[in-house]
N, C-alpha and C positions, 0 to 999 in steps of 0.2 A: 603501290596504292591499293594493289585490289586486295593483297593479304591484309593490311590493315582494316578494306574493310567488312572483311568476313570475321574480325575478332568484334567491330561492331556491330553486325546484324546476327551474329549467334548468339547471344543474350536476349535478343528483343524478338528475334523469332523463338527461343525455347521457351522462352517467357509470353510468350501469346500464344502456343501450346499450349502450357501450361494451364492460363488462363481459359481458353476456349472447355476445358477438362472439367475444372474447378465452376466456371458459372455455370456449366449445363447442371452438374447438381448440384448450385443453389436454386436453381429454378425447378428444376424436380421434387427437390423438397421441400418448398415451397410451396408447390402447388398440391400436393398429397395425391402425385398420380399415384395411382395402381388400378389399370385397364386390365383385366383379366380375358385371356383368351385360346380358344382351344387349339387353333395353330397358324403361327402368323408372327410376325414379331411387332412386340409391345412394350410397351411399358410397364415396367415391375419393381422397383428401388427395392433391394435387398440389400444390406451390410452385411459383408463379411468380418469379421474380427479375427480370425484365427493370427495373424499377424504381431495385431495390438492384445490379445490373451498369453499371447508365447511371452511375449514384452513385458506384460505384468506380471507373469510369474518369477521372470527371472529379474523383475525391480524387485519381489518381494525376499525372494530370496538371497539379492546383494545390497537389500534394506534401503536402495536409493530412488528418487523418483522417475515415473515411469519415461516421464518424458527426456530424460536423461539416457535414459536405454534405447529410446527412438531414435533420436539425435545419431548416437555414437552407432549405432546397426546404421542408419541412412549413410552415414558417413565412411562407414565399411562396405556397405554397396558402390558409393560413389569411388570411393577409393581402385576396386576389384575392376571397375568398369575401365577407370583412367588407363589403370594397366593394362585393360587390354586394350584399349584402341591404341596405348603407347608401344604394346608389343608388334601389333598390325602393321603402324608406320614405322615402326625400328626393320619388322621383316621387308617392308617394301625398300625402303633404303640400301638396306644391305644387300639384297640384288641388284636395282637397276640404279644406285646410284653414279652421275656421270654419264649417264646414257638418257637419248632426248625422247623419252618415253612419258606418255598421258596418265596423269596423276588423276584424271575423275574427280576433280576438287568439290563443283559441284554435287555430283553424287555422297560425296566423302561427309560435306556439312548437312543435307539434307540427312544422311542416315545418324551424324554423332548430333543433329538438334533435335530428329526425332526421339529418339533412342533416351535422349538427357532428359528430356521433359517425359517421357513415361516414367522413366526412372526417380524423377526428382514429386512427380504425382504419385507415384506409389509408397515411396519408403519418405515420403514426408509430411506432403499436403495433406495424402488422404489418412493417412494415419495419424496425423497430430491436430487437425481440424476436425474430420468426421469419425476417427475410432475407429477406422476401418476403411475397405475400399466398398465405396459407395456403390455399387451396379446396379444397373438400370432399365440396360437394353438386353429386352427378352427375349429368345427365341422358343417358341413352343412348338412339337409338333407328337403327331400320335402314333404310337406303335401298335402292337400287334393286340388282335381283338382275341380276349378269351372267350371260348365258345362254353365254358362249364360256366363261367361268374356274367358271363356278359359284359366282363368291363373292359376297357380300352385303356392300354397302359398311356399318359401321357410325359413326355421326357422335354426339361427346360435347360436351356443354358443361358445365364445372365451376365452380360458385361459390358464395360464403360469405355470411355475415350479414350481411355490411358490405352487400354488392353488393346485398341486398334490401333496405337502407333507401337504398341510393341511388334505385333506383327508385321504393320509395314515395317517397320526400321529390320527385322526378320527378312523380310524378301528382299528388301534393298542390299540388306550385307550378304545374302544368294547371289543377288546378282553382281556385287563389287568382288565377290571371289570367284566369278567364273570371268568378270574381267580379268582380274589379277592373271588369272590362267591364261586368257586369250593373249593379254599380251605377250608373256611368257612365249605363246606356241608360234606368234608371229613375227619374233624376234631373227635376229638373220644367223645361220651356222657360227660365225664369228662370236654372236654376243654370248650363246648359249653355251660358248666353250667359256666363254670371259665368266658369265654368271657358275659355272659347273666349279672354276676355279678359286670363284672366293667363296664358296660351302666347302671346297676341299683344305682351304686356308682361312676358316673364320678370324685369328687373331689379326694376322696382317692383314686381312681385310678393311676390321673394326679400325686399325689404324691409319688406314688409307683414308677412309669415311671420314675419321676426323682431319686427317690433314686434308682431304678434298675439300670440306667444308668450311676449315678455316681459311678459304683460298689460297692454300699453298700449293705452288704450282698442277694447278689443274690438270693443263694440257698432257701434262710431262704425265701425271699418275696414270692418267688414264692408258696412254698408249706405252704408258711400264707395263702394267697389270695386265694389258691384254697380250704384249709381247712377253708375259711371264709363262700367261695360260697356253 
């Protein structure tokens, strides 16, 4: 029951993500801030395009429309991504499967519906709605004062909603792979000889993983594979 219903609250949480992203700058542009300031964080909506110009060139040069070249790039990001969170749960499998070890499920969804909704506001919303990724949130502050010109260099960095879930979903997978570790290190001498012996035998490993799973004799695998290691 509770796997079922993490497949439906992961669409409605990345998607009010998503959302939360997308109406802060309808309302930003909306309202035509642009609050200038010398150091502080502020508001400043800049579009970047460098994303949607690489796109139009290379519509121009495969003669097809641009938003076709958005699409299929978004789709190639989203693609890259699946693999890798599919390589992730393949590597976790393939060690502790069989062994009654914490999967951080919780952790697991918060980092793939942050992660999905940055990812699905960058290579789509903001590029095929606004032409770019919208930024907004300004940070200003001042460097170093020339004493020949008298001017004070001032240095900005602008960015959006998306760009703060990319980082968190960044320290949340920091911190899922030093869990990954931990457990690993807290594991008992027995297991870590069991785990040492299916890297030393990936094939019958992968074979064991699928007879485990298809619940073919469970029990029996397990305590083969450990009395094999």
């Amino acid at each position: 029951m509770k796997k079922r219903l993490i497949y439906v609250f992961f669409p409605i949480v990345t998607l009010a993500f998503i959302l939360i992203d997308q109406i802060a700058k309808i309302l930003i542009k909306n309202s035509n801030s642009d609050i200038i300031s010398t150091t502080s964080v502020h508001i400043h909506p800049q579009l970047n395009a460098e994303g949607v110009e690489a796109a139009a060139r290379i519509s121009d040069f495969l003669n097809i429309d641009i938003h076709v070249v958005l699409i299929v790039r978004a789709l190639f990001y989203i693609f890259i991504f699946v693999l890798f969170i599919l390589a992730y749960v393949g590597f976790h499998v393939f060690i502790f499967w069989g062994c009654q070890k914490k999967t951080y499920k919780t952790l697991n969804f918060w980092i793939i519906s942050i992660a999905t909704a940055a990812l699905l506001c960058s290579f789509l919303a903001d590029e095929l709605f606004w032409g770019g990724s919208l930024d907004w949130i300004c940070i200003t502050w001042l460097g170093n004062h020339s004493a020949v010109s008298h001017h004070v260099t001032s240095y900005h960095y602008t960015f959006d909603i998306k760009d703060i879930y990319l980082f968190i979903a960044m320290i949340l997978t920091i911190v899922r792979g030093y869990l990954f570790l931990y457990t690993y290190q807290k594991s008992t001498p027995d297991e870590k000889k069991q785990f040492s012996g299916r890297l030393k035998h990936p094939i019958q490993n992968i074979k064991d993983v699928i007879r485990y799973y298809k619940g073919e004799e469970r029990e029996e695998l397990s305590h083969e594979r450990k009395n094999q290691n």
